[in-house]
C-alpha positions as CSV (number, residue, x, y, z in Angstrom):
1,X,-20.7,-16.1,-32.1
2,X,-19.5,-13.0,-31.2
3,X,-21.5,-9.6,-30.9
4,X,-18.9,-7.7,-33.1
5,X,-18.7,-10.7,-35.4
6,X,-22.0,-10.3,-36.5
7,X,-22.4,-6.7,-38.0
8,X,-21.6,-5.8,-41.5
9,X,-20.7,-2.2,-43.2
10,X,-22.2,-3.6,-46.6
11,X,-26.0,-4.4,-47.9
12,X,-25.6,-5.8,-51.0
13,X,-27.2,-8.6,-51.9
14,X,-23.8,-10.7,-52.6
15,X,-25.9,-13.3,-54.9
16,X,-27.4,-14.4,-51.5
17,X,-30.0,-16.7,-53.8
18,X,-27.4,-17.9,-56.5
19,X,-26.4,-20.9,-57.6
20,X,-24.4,-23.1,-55.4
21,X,-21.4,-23.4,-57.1
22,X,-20.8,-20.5,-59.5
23,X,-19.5,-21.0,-63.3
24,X,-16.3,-20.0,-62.3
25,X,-15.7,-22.7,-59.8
26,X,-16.5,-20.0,-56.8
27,X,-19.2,-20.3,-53.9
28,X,-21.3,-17.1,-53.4
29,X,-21.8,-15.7,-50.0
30,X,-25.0,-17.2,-49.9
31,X,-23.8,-20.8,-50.7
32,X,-20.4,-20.5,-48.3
33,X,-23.0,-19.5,-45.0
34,X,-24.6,-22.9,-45.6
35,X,-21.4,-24.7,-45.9
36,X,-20.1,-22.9,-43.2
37,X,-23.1,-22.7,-40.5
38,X,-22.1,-18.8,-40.4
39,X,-24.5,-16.3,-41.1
40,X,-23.7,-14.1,-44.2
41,X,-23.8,-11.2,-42.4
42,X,-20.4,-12.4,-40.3
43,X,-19.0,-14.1,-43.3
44,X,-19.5,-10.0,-44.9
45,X,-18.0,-8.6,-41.4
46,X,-15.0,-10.6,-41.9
47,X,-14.6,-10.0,-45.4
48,X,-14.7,-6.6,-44.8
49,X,-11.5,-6.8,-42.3
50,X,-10.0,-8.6,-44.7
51,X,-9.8,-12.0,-42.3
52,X,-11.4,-14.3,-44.7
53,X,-11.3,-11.9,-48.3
54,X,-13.0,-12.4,-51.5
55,X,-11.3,-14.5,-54.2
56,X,-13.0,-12.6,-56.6
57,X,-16.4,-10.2,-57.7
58,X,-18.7,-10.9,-59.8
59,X,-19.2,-8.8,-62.8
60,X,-22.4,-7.3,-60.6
61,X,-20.3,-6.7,-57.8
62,X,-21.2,-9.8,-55.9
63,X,-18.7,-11.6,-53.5
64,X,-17.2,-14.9,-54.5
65,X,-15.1,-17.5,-52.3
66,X,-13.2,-20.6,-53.7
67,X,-13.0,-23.9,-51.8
68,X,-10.6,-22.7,-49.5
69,X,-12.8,-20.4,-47.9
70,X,-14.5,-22.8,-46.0
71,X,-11.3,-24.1,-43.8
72,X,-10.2,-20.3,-43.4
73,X,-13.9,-19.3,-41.9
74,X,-14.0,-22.7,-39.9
75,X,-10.5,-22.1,-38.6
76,X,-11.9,-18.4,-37.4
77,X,-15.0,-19.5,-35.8
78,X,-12.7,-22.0,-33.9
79,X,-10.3,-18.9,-32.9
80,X,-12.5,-16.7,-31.9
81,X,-14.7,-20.0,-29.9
82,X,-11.4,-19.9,-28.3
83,X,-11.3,-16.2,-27.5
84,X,-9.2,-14.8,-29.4
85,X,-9.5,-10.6,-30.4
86,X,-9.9,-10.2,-34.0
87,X,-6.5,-8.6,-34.7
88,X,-4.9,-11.7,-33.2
89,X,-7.2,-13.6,-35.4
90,X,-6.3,-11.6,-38.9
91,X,-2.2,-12.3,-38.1
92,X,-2.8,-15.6,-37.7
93,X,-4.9,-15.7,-40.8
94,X,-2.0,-13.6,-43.1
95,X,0.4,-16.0,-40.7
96,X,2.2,-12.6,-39.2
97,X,2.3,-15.0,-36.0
98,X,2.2,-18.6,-35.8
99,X,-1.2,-20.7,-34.2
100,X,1.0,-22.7,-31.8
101,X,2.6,-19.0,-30.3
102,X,-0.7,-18.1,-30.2
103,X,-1.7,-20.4,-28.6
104,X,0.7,-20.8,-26.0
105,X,0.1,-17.7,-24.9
106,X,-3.4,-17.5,-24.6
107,X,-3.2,-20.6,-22.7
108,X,-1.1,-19.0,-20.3
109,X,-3.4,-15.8,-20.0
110,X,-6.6,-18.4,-19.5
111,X,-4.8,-20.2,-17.0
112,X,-4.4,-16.8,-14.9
113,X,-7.9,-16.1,-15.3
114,X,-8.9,-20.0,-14.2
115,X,-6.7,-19.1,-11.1
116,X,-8.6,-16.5,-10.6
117,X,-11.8,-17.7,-10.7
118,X,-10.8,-20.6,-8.4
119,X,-9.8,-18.1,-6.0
120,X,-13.3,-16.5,-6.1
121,X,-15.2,-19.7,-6.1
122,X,-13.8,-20.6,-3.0
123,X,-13.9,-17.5,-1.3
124,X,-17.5,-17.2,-2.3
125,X,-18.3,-21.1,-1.6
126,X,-16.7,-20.0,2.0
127,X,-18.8,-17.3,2.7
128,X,-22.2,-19.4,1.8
129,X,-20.8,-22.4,3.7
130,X,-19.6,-20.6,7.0
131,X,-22.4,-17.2,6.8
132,X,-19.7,-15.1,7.2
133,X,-19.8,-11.5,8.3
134,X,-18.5,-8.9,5.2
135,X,-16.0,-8.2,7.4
136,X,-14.9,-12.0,7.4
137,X,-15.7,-12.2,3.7
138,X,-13.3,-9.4,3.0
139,X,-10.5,-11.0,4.6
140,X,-10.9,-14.5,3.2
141,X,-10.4,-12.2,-0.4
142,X,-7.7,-10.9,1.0
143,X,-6.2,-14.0,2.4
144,X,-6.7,-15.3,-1.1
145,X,-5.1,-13.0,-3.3
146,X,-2.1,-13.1,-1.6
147,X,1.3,-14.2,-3.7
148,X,3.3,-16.7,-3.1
149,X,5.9,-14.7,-1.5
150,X,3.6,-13.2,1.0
151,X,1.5,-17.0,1.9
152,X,5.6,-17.8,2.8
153,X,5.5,-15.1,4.6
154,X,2.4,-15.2,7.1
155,X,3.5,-18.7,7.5
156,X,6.8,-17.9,8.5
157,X,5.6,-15.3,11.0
158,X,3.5,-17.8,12.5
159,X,6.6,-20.7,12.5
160,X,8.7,-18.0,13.7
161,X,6.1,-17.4,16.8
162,X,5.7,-21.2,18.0
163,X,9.3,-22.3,17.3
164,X,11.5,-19.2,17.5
165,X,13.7,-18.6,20.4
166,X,13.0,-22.3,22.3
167,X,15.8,-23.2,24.1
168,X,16.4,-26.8,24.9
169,X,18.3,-28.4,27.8
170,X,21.7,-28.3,27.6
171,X,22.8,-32.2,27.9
172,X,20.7,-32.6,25.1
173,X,23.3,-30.8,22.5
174,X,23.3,-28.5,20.0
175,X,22.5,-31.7,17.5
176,X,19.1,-31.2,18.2
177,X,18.5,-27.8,19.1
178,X,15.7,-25.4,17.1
179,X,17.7,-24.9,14.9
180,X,18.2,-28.9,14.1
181,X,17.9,-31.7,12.7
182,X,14.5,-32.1,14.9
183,X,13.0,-29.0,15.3
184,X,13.7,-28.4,11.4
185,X,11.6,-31.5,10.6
186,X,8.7,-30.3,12.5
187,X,8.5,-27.1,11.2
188,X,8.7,-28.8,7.8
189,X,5.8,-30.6,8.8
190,X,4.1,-28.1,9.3
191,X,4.7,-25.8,6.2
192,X,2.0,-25.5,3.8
193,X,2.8,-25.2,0.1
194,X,-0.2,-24.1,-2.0
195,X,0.6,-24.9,-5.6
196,X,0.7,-22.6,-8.6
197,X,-2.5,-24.5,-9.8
198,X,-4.5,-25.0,-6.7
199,X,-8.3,-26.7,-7.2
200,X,-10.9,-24.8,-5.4
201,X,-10.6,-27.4,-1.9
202,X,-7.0,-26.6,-1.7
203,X,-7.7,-22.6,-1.9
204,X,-10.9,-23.2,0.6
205,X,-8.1,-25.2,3.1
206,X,-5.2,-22.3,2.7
207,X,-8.0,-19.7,3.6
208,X,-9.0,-21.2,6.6
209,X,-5.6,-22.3,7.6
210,X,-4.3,-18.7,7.0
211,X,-7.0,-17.3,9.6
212,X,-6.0,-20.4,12.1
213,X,-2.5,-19.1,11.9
214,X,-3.4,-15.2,12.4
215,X,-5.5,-16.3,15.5
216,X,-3.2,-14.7,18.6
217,X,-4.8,-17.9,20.9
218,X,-4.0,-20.9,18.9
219,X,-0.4,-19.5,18.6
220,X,0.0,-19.0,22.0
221,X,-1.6,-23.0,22.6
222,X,1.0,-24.3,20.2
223,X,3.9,-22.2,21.4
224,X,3.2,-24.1,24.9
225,X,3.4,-27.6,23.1
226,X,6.8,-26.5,21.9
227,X,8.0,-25.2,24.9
228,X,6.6,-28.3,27.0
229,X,8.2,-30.7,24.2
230,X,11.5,-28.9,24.6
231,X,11.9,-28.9,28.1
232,X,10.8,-33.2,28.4
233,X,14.2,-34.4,28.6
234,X,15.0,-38.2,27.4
235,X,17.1,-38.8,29.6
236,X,19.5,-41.6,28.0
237,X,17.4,-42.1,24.7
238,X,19.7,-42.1,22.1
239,X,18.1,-40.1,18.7
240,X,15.1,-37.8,18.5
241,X,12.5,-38.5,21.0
242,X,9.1,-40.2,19.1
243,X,6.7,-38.5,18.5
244,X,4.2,-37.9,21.5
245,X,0.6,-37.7,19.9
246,X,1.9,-41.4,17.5
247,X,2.8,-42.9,21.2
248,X,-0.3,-42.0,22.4
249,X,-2.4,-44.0,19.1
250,X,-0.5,-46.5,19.5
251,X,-1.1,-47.5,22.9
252,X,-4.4,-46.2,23.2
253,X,-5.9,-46.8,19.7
254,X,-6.4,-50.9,20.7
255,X,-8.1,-50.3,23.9
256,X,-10.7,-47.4,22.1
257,X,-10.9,-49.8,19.6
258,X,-12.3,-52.7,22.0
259,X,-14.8,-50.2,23.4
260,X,-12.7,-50.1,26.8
261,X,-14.6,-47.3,29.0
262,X,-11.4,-45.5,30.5
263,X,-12.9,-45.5,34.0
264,X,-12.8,-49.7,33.5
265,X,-10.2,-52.1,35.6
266,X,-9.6,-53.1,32.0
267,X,-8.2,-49.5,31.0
268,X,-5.8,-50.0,33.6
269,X,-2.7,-51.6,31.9
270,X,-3.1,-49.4,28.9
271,X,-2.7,-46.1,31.1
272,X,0.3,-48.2,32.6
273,X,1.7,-49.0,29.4
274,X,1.4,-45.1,28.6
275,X,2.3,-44.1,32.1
276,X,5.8,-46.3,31.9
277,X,6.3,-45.3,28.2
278,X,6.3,-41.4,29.5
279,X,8.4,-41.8,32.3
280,X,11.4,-43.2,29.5
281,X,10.6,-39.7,27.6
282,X,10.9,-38.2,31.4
283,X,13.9,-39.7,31.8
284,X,12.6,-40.8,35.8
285,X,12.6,-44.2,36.9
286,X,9.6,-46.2,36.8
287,X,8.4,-46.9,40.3
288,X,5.6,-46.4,42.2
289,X,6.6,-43.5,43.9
290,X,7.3,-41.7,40.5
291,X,3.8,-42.8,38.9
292,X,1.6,-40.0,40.3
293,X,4.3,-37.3,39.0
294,X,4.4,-39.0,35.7
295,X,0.6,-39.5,35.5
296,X,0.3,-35.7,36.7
297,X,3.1,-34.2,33.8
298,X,1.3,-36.7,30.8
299,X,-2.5,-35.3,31.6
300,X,-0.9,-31.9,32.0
301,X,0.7,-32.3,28.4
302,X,-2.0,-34.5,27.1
303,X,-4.7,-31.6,27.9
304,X,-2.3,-29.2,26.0
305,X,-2.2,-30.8,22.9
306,X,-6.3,-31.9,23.0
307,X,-7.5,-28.4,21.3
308,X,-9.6,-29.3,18.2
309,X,-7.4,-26.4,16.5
310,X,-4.6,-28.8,16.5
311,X,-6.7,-31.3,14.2
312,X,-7.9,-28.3,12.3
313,X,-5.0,-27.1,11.5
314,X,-3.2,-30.4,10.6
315,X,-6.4,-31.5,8.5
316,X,-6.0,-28.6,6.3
317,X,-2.2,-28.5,6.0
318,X,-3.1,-32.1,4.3
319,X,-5.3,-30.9,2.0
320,X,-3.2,-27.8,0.8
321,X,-0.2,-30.1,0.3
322,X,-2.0,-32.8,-1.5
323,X,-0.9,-35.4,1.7
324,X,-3.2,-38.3,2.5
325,X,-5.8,-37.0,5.4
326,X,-4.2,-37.5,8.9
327,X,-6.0,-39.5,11.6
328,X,-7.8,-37.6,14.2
329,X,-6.4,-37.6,17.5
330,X,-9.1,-35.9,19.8
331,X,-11.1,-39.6,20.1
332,X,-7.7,-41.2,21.8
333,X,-6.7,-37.9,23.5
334,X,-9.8,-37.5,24.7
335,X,-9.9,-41.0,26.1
336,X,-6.4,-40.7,27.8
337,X,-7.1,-37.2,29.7
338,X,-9.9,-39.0,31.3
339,X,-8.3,-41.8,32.2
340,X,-5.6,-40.1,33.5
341,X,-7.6,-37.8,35.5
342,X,-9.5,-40.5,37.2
343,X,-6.0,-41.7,38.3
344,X,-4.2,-38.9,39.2
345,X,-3.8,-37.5,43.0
């Protein structure tokens, strides 16, 4: 019950040891606090603010209530459970303002403040998690209490530093420029959208992500794995080019999977599988006397794209957007760089 729910401006006695039911068909104070669970001094307090009034006094000045008492106090106690202020309470009670208004709108002031505390729960699960610094534990609140419009924002800024400005070979046409069909998709891809009701993971994830995108470094690492992407040129492949990092699963998934040690005779067609598949992307003819370039130009790309921040980041953009967890690549990148190296002039 609440504090201010519990003090009266009254002493009298009410009939606090009358009979149950009065002759007049009224409860006494007394009775209505045992039908009600409520102690008499609340059932006083709201009497006295008129919520839940008298229906009559006795002829000593004692407090009687009639049946319908009971529902009114019940339906109070349940208000204010809810957390409603008392003067919201009383024009609901003398029906100045309907329950389901009400009620609507305190729902939508308690779901600011469970937004809120999500926000803090995460920060503050973050900081116990990670032993971060206060200087890192003031901007992961920050990061937080950003709006929506400036999350879009720092995400844009960071979009805006990998892909902005890449300019891609000219026989490829404007079809597929940055400002295409393909580079649109990948930003896409790569565009968090936090929701208005985030749990406390999702808030966790943006945090982090937010800080991954603000780190100077990692931008610069996936500005080069645009640029590089951009200037591979397909040559006669018809339709955006596929997708690199996929290629690379699916050739070298099967042979990771079989426990194949990449230094192995038996790693060898898979790295000439890869090898072959790259030199299409390339656009150069698959001959002997090409291999070493293309084995030199897939470990250089290959070693590019293995940064753990990569998986990081994609790993969080899932669990902002609500998308299934992506497969890590590091195990078959890691796999491939080696290979590669121990093949490569």
């Amino acid at each position: 019950m609440h504090g201010d729910d519990l003090h009266s401006h009254h002493s009298d006695g009410d009939g606090l040891h009358g009979e149950s039911l009065c002759g007049d068909g009224l409860y006494s104070i007394g009775e209505l606090a045992r039908r009600t669970g409520l102690t008499v001094k609340t059932i006083r307090f709201y009497s006295d603010r008129g919520i839940v009034a008298p229906t009559d006094r006795s002829p000593a000045g004692y407090r009687r209530y009639d049946t319908t008492a009971v529902a009114r106090l019940e339906l109070v106690r349940t208000l204010r459970d809810l957390g409603l202020d008392l003067a919201t309470v009383r024009k609901v009670m003398e029906r100045e303002v309907s329950l389901p208004e009400v009620a609507a709108a305190h729902a939508e002031a308690l779901s600011v403040q469970i937004r809120v505390l999500r926000l803090r729960h995460a920060v503050l699960t973050a900081v116990a998690e990670r032993g971060s610094t206060p200087e890192e534990t003031e901007s992961m609140h920050k990061l937080s209490q950003l709006t929506e419009e400036q999350r879009r924002d720092l995400i844009d800024d960071f979009l805006n530093a990998v892909f902005g400005e890449i300019d891609a070979p000219p026989h490829r046409g404007p079809e597929i420029s940055p400002a295409g069909t393909e580079f649109t998709a990948i930003v896409r891809s790569m565009t968090p959208e936090l929701p208005d009701d985030p749990h406390a993971e999702q808030v966790r994830a943006w945090v982090e992500l937010a800080e991954l995108s603000l780190d100077t470094d990692f931008r610069a690492t996936v500005r080069r794995m645009v640029e590089e992407y951009s200037a591979e040129q397909p040559g006669a492949a018809v339709g955006p080019r596929p997708d690199l990092a996929a290629e690379v699963r699916a050739y070298v998934g099967p042979a990771l999977a079989a426990g194949i040690d990449p230094a192995a005779p038996q790693a060898d067609p898979t790295v000439a599988a890869l090898t072959a598949r790259y030199a299409t992307v390339l656009g150069r003819p698959d001959t002997p006397e090409d291999t070493p370039l293309v084995h030199r130009r897939l470990l250089h790309r290959l070693e590019s794209m293995n940064d753990p921040r990569r998986d990081r980041y994609f790993q969080l953009l899932a669990a902002i957007n609500g998308w299934p967890a992506p497969e890590a690549l590091a195990p078959v990148l890691d796999w491939s760089v080696r290979a590669l190296r121990l093949r490569t002039c």
